[in-house]
C-alpha positions as CSV (number, residue, x, y, z in Angstrom):
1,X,0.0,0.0,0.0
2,X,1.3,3.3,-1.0
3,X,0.9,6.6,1.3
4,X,-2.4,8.1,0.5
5,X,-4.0,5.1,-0.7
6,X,-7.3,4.1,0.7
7,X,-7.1,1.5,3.4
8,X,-8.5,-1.6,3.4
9,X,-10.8,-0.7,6.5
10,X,-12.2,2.9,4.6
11,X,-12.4,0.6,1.1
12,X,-14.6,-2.2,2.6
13,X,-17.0,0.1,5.0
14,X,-17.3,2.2,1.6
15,X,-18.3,-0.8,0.1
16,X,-20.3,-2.8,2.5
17,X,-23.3,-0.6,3.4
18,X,-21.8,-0.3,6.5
19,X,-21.3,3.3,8.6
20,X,-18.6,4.0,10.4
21,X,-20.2,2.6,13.0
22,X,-20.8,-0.6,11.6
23,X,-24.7,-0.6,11.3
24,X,-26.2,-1.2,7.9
25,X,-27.4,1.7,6.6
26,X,-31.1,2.1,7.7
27,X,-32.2,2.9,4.1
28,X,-30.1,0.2,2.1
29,X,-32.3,-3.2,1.4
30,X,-29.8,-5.6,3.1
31,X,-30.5,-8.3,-0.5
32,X,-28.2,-5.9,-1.9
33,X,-24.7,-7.3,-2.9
34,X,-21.4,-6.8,-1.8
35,X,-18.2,-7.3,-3.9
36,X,-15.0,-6.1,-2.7
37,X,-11.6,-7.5,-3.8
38,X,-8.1,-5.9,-2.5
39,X,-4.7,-6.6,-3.5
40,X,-2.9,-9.3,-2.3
41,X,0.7,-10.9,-3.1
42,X,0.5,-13.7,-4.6
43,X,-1.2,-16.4,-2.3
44,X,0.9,-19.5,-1.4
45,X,-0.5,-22.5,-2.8
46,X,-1.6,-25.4,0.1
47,X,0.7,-28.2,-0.9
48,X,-1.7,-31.5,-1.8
49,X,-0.6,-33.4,1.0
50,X,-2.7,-30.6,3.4
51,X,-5.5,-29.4,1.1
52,X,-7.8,-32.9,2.3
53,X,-7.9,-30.6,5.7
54,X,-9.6,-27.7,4.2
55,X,-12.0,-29.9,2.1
56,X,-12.8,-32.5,4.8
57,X,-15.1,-31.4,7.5
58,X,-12.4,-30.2,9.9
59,X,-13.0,-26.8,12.2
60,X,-10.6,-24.6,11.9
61,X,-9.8,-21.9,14.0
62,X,-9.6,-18.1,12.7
63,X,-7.5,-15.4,14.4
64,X,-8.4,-11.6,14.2
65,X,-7.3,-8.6,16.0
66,X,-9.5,-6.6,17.3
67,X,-9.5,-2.7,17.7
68,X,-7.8,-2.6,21.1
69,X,-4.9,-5.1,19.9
70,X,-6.5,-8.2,21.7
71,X,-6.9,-11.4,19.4
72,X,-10.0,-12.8,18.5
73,X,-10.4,-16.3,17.4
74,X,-13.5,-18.1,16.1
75,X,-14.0,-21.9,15.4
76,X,-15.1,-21.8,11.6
77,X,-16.5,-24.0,8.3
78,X,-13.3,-24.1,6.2
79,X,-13.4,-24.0,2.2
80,X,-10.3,-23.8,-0.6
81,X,-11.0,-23.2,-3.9
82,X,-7.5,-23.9,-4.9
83,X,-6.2,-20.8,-4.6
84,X,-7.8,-19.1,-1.6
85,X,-9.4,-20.2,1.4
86,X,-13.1,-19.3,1.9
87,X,-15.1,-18.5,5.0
88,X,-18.7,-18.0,5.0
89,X,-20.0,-15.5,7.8
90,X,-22.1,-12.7,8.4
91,X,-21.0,-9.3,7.8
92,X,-22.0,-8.1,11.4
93,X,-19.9,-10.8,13.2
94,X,-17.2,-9.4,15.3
95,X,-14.3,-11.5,12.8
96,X,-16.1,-9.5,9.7
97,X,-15.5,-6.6,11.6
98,X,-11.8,-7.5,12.4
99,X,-10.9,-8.2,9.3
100,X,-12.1,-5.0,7.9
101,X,-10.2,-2.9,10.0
102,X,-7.3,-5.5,10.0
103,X,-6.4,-7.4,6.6
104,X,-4.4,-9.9,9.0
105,X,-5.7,-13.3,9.8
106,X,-4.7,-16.3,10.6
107,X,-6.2,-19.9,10.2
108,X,-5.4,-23.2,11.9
109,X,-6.8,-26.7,11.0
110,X,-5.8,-29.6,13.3
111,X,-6.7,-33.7,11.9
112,X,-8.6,-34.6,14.2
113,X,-7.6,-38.3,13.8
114,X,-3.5,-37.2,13.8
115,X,-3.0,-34.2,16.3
116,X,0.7,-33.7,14.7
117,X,-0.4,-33.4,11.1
118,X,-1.8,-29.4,11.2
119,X,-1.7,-26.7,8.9
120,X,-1.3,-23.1,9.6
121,X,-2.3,-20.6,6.9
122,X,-1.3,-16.5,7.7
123,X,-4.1,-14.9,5.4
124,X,-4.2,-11.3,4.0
125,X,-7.8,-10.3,3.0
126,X,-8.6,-10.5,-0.6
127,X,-12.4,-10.2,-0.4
128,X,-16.0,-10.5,0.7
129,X,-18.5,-11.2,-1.6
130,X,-22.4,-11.6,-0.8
131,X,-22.4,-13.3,-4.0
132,X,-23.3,-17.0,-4.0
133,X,-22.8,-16.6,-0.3
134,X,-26.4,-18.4,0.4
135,X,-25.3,-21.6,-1.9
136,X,-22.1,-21.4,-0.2
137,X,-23.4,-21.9,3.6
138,X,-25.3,-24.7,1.6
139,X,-22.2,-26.3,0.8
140,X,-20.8,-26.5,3.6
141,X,-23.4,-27.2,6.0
142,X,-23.9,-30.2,3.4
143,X,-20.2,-30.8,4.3
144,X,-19.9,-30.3,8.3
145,X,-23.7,-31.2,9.3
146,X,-25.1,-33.3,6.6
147,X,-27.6,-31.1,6.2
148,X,-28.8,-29.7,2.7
149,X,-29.8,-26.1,3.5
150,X,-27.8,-23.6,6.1
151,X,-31.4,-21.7,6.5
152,X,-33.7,-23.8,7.8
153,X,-32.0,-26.6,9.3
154,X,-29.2,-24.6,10.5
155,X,-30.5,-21.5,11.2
156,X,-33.7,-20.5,11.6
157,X,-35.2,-19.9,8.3
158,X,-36.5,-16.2,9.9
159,X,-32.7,-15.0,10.4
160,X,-32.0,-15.3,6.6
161,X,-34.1,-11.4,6.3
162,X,-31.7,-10.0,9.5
163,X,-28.4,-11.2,8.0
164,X,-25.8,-10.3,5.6
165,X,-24.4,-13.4,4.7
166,X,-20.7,-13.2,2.8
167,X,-17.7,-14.8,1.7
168,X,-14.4,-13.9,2.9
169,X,-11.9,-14.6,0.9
170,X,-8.1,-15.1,2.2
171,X,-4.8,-14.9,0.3
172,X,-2.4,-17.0,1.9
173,X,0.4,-15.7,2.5
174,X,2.9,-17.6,4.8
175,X,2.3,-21.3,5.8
176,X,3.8,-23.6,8.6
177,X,2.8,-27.4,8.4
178,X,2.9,-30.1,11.0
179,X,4.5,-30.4,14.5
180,X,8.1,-30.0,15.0
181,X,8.9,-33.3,16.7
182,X,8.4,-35.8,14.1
């Protein structure tokens, strides 16, 4: 980022329907879509031998920092579409909100049947999309639950008119794999 550019924080609440202080804007329809991509480096490509843990369904565990410096960290669905890793949410949860104001992130997904064999992904934000973020909670509540619709067997169908539901998209940037003492 050069001096003077926007930051990613004053792009994304420009974008979102968001105000500055984080409420949708009383007169925007909340159906209306969000696209926002930022530049990243070059994300680093999840060797194969790891990628079964962010298509399998494994939790992962996201870290933000919040506003005061503290980290936040959140137990989340986990998707990779070969290039970035995707996590659905809603735009007025507090790691949203983090990552807006913070393009940092990191992810961590454990096997659960091999406690050594992890990967850990440090994410710049590349995006958050509202679109196809519907048939994306879908997906993966297909994936983690079984189930074939997030709204309605998930959550309740009623939420679905409250909610702004996205896709983040993160840009790996720097990757650790597996425990030291093997």
């Amino acid at each position: 980022m050069r001096a003077g550019d926007p930051t990613p924080s004053s792009a994304l609440k420009a974008n979102s329907g968001q105000t500055t202080s984080g409420h949708a804007n009383e007169e925007e329809d909340l159906s209306n879509q969000i696209s926002i991509s930022l530049p990243t480096p070059a994300p680093v490509p999840v060797p194969a031998s790891h990628q079964d843990l962010l298509a399998r369904p494994v939790l992962g565990i996201l870290a933000t920092m919040m506003a005061d410096g503290q980290p936040q960290a959140s137990l989340v669905w986990v998707d990779y579409d070969g290039t970035y890793v995707l996590i659905n949410t809603e735009m007025g949860r507090q790691k949203c909100k983090n990552m807006q104001a913070n393009p940092r992130a990191t992810l961590l997904v454990v096997d659960p049947n091999m406690s050594s064999r992890w990967i850990e992904l440090r994410c710049l934000l590349a995006g958050i999309t509202t679109d196809g973020a519907v048939p994306h909670a879908d997906k993966l509540a297909q994936r983690y639950l079984g189930k074939q619709h997030f709204y309605g067997e998930v959550y309740k169908v009623e939420w679905k008119q409250y909610e702004r539901r996205v896709i983040v998209k993160l840009a790996p940037v720097k990757m650790t794999l597996d425990a030291i003492f093997k």
